[in-house]
N, C-alpha and C positions, 0 to 999 in steps of 0.2 A: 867693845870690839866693833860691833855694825857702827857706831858713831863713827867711828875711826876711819873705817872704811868709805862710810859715806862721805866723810871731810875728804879724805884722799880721791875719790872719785871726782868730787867740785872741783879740788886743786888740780889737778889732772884737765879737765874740760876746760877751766878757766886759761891755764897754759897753751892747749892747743887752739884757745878759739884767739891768743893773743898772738900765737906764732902766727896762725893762718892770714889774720887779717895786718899782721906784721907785712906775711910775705905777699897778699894779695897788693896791698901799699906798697911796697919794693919791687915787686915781679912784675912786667909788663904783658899785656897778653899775647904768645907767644904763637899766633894764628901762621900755621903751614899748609902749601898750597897744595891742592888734589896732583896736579901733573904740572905743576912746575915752569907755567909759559910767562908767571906775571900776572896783572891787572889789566882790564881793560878799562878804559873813560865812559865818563859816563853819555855819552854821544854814540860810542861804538854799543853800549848796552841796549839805548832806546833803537839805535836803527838795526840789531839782530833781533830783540826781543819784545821792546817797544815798551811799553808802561808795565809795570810789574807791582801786583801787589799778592801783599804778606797775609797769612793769616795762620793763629793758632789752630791744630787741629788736635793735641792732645798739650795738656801740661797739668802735672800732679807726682805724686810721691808713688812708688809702687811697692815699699817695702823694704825696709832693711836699709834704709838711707840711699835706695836708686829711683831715678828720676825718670820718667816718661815724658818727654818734651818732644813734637813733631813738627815740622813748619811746612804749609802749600804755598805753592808760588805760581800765582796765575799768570799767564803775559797775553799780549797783545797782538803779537806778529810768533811767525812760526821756526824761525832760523836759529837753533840752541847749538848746531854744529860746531861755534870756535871758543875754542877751552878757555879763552881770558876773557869772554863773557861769562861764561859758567862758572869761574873762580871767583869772580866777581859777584854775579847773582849766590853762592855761594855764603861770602863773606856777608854781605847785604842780609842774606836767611837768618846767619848767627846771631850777627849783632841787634834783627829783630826779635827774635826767641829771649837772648839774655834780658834784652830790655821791658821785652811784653810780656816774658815766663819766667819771673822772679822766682829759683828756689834754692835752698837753703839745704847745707851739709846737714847730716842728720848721725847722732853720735850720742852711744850711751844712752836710748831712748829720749833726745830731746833733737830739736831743729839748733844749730848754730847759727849767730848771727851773717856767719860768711856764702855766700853766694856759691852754688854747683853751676857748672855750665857745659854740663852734659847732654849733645841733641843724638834721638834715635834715628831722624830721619828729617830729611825736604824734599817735598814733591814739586816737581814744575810740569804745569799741565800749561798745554798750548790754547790760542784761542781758540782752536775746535774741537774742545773739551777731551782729546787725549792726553795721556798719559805720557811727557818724554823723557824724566829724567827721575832714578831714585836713588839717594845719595844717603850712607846710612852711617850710624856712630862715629858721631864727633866727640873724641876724649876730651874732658877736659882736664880741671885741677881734681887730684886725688890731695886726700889730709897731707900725706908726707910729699904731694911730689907737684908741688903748686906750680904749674906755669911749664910744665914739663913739656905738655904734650898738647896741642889744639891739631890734632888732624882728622881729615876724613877717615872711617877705615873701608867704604868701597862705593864704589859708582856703576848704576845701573843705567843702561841707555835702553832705555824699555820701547821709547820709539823705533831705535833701531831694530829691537828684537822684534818689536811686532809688524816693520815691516819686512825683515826675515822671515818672523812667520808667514807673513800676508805672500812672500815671493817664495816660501815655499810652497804653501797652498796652491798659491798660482801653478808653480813650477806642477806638482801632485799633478793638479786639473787640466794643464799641458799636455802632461804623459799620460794622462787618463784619457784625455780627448786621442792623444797620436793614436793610443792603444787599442779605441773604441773605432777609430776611422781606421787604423788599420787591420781591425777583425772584419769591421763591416766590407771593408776593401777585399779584405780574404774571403768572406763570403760569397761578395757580389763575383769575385773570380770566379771560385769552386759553383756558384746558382751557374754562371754563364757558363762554363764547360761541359756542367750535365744539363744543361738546355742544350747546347752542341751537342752533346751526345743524342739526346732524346729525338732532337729535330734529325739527325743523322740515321736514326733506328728508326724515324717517322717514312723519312724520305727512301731509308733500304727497303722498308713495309710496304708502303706504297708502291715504291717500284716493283717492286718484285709483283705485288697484287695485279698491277699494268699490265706487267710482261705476263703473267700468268694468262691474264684477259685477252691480251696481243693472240697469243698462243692457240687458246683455245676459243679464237674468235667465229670462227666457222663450225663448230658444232655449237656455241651459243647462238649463233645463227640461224642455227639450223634449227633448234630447239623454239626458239623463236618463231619463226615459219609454220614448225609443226603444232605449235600450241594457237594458229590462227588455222580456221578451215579455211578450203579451198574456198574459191568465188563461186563452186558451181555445185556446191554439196548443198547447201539447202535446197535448190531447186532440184537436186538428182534426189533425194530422199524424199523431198515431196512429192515427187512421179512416181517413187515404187511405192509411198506407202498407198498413194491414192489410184495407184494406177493405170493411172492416165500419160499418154505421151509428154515427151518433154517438149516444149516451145522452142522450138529449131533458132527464132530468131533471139528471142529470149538469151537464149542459151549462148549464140554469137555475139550477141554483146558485154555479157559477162566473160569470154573468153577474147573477146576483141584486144584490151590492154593485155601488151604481152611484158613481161616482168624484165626488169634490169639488169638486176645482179645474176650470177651464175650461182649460187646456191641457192637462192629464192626460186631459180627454171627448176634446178635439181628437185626443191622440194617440192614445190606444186606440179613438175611431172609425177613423182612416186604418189603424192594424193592423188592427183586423175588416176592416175594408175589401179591404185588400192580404190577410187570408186568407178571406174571400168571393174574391177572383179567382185565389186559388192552389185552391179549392177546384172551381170554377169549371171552371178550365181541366184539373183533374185528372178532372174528371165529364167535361167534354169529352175528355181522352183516352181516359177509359175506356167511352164510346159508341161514340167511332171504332174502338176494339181489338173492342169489343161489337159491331158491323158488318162487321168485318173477319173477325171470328170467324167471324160468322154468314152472310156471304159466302160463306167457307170451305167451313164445314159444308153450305150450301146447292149449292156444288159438289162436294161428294163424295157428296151424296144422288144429285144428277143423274146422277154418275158410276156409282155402285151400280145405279142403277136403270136406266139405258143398257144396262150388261154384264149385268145380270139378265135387259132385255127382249132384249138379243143372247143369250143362252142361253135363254133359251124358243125363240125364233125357229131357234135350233139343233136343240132338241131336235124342235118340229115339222117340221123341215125333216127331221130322220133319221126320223122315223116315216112321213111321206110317201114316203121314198123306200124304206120297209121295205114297206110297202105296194104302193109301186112295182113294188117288185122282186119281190114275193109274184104279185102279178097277171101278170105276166112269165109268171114260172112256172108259171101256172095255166093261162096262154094259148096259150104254148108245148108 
């Protein structure tokens, strides 16, 4: 029975590896275009793209009779924008991969002699080592369905995306900056308004502090005046403490500059004033000490001359009685 089986299985394999390579012999390769614009020459290729080379970047079996095949495509110049170079560069990828990445259906656990040409991808990077195009599963012959199908099934424009990305970025860092210069903007407005304000509350302060000063500029004045003494108080204190008269001329020449202002007279009249009554009253103590005195001394004259006329009165009394007593004697 397993014999059996095993014959029928070879019969089987032998069959389709005769169909296949039947129909690979018969069927022509049936390559369709990504978008459809055509070919471009190979003139229009070197001057968008410029030299362009191939290289394997995967090729091997993955399992189960599917193929990992990848193709990069280096160029020279940077211009990948028009589709019938890129069908072209394309086409170019394929037919280097079939040719450089030989592999072979895989069926019933063994390789067939017939050829897959199945790609997962081509990359075309530019001469300045970005990334512009990625172009992914190319179908190709299936066991039943040879010649069927050679198409892309999608096209990445990675450049474009990444300079969308890059122009959104931008655009981001645009509206970041507008956002950042229109806060600081709003800032710097609202800092100058309460600086307006503050200079506005500086200058009502101030003023008002002026006007206040304005206001009461004659009793600060005046305050002023009173807190300097008179020109003539040192010399009037030195005369009552010591005594002694004041120096007439002295005293006129301190008094000679007669003052300016009309509250500087005010004030230095009411100080002569207040030292006229300190003087005043110092002359009156020293009348009353001057009476007191002389009170004194008038009673100690009294005194002296009391005990003086009692000691005359003494002495005539002893001589009377010296007298007295003599006559006594005389009588006797």
């Amino acid at each position: 029975m397993k014999r059996m089986m095993r014959r029928s299985t070879v019969a089987l394999l032998v069959f389709l590896s005769s169909a296949l390579a039947l129909a690979q012999d018969e069927v022509p390769i049936n390559y369709q275009q990504v978008f459809g614009s055509g070919f471009a020459t190979d003139q229009e290729v070197e001057g968008a793209l410029g030299t362009l080379t191939f290289s394997m970047t995967e090729c091997g079996h993955r399992g189960l009779g599917s193929v990992s095949r990848s193709v990069r495509v280096t160029s020279t110049k940077l211009d990948y924008g028009k589709q019938r170079v890129i069908e072209t560069m394309l086409r170019r990828a394929a037919e280097f991969a079939w040719g450089n990445c030989q592999l072979h259906f895989w069926f019933g656990g063994s390789y067939l002699p017939e050829l897959q040409r199945d790609i997962d991808r081509v990359e075309l990077y530019l001469s300045d080592g970005s990334q512009a195009l990625g172009v992914y599963n190319l179908l190709g012959d299936g066991t039943f369905d040879v010649g069927k199908s050679y198409k892309w099934g999608s096209v990445q424009d990675i450049g474009l995306q990444r300079r969308q990305e890059e122009a959104r970025k931008a655009a981001k860092v645009q509206q970041e900056r507008q956002r950042a210069e229109a806060l600081a903007y709003a800032v710097a407005e609202r800092n100058q308004f309460w600086s307006n304000v503050w200079l506005g509350i500086k200058l009502l302060f101030w003023g008002a502090i002026a006007a206040w000063l304005f206001s009461m500029r004659e009793i600060i004045m005046r305050w002023y005046y009173f807190l300097t003494p008179h020109p003539a108080q040192t010399m009037v204190d030195a005369a009552i403490h010591s005594g002694v008269e004041l120096d007439g001329k002295a005293f006129a020449d301190i008094m000679r500059p007669i003052p300016g202002g009309r509250i500087e007279k005010e004030v230095r009249a009411e100080q002569a004033s207040k030292l006229t009554e300190k003087a005043h009253r110092y002359a009156e103590e020293m009348r009353v000490e001057a009476e007191r005195i002389k009170a004194e001394a008038q009673r100690d004259t009294e005194y002296i001359k009391a005990h003086d006329e009692l000691a005359q009165a003494a002495i005539v009394h002893e001589k009377a009685k010296a007298r007295l007593d003599a006559l006594r004697k005389r009588v006797g």
